[in-house]
DOGUKE-878216 format. One record per residue (C-alpha): residue number from 1; residue in one letter; x, y, z. Coordinates in Angstrom, 1 decimal, decimal comma. Layout:
# DOGUKE-878216
(pt NUM; a; (X; Y; Z))
...
This chain:
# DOGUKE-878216
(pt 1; x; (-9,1; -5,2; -2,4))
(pt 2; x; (-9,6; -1,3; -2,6))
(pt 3; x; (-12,9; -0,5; -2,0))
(pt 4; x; (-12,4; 2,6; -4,6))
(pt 5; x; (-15,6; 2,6; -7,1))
(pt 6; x; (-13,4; 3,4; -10,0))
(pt 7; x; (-11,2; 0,2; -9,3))
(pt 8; x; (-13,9; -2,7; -8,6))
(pt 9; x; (-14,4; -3,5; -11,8))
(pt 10; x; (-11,2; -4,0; -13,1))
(pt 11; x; (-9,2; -7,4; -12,4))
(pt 12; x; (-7,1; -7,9; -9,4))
(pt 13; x; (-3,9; -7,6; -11,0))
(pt 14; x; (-5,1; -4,4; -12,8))
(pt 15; x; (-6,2; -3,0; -9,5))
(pt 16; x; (-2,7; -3,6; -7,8))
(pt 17; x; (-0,7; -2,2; -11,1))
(pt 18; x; (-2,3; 1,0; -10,5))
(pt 19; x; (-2,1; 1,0; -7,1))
(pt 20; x; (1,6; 0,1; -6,9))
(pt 21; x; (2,5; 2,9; -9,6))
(pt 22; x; (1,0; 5,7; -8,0))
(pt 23; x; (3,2; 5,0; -5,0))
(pt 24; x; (6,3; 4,4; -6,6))
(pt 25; x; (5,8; 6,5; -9,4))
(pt 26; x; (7,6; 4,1; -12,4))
(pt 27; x; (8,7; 5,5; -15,8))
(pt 28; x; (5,7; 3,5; -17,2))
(pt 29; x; (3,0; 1,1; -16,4))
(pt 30; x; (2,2; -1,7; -18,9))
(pt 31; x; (-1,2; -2,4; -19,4))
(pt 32; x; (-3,3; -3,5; -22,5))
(pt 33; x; (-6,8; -3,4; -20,9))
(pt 34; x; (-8,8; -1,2; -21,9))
(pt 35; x; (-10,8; -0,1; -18,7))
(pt 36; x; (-7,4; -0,2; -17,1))
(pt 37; x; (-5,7; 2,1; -19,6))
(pt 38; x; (-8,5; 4,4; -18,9))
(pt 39; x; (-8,2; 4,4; -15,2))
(pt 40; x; (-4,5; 4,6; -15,2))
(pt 41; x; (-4,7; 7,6; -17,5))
(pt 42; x; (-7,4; 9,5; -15,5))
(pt 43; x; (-4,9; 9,2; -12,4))
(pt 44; x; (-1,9; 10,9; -14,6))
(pt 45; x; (-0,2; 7,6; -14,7))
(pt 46; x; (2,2; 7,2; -17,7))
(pt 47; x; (1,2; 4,1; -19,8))
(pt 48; x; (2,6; 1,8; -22,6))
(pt 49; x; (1,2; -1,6; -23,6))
(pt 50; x; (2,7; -4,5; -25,2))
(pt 51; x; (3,1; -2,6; -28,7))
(pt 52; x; (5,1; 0,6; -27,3))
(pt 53; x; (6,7; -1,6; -25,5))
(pt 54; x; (7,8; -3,9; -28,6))
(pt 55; x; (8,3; -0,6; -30,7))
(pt 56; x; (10,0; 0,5; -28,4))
(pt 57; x; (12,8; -2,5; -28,1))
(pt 58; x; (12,7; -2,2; -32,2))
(pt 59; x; (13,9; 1,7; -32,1))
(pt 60; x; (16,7; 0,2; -29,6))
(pt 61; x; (17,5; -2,4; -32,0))
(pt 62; x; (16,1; -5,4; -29,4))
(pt 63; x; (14,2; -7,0; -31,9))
(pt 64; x; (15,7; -8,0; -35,0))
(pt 65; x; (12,5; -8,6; -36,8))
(pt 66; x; (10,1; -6,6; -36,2))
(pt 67; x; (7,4; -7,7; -38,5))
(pt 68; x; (8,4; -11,5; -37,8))
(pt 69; x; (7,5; -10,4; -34,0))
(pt 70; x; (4,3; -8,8; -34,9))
(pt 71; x; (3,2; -12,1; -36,7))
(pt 72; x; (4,2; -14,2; -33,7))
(pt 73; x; (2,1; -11,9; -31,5))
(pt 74; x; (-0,6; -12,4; -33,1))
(pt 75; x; (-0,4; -15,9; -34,0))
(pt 76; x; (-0,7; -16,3; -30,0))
(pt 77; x; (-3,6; -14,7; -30,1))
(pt 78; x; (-3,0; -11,0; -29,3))
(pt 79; x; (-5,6; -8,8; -30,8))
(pt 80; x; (-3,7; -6,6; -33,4))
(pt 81; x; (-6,4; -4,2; -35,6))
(pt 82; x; (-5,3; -4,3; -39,3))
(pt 83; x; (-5,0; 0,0; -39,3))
(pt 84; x; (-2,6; -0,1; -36,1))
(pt 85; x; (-0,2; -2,8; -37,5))
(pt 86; x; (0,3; -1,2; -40,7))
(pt 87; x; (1,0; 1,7; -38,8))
(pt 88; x; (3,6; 0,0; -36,9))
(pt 89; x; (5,1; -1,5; -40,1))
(pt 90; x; (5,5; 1,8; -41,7))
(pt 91; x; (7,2; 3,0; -38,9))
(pt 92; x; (9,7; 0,1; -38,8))
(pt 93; x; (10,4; 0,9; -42,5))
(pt 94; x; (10,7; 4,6; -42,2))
(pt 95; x; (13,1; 3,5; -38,9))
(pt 96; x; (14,7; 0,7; -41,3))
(pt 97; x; (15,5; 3,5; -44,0))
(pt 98; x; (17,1; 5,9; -41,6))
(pt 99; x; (19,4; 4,0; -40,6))
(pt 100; x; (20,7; 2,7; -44,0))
């Protein structure tokens, strides 16, 4: 475990994320915690979590329903604030009329 202050208090798997991108320097590194996010940005480490990664797949035409997907997501229990997923669904539509 690294004995840095700033990476105690995240989990293990958080810890070795970070620790693996800043010495292989990936195009991003996926993380939805919170603390972890923060950490990850204060070392200049490019981030995306499971939303950019999903918008992401839906600008590249991956996912073929995009607000079907969101649903699911949450459904599972992902934790989806009513403000960001409108958000995301207007951006689908404006992407969705486009490319009409």
């Amino acid at each position: 475990m690294s004995s840095e202050p700033s990476l105690v208090l995240l989990h293990r798997g958080e810890r070795q994320a970070i620790l693996l991108a800043e010495a292989v320097h990936p195009d991003f590194l996926l993380l939805d915690d919170k603390a972890a996010r923060a950490e990850a940005l204060r070392r200049g480490l490019p981030l995306s979590g499971t939303l950019g990664v999903l918008e992401r797949g839906d600008v590249l035409g991956y996912i073929h329903n995009f607000p079907e997907t969101l649903k699911t997501l949450k459904a599972s229990g992902f934790f989806l604030s009513p403000s960001l997923e409108k958000l995301l669904l207007s951006r689908h539509q404006i992407r969705r009329a486009k490319s009409r």
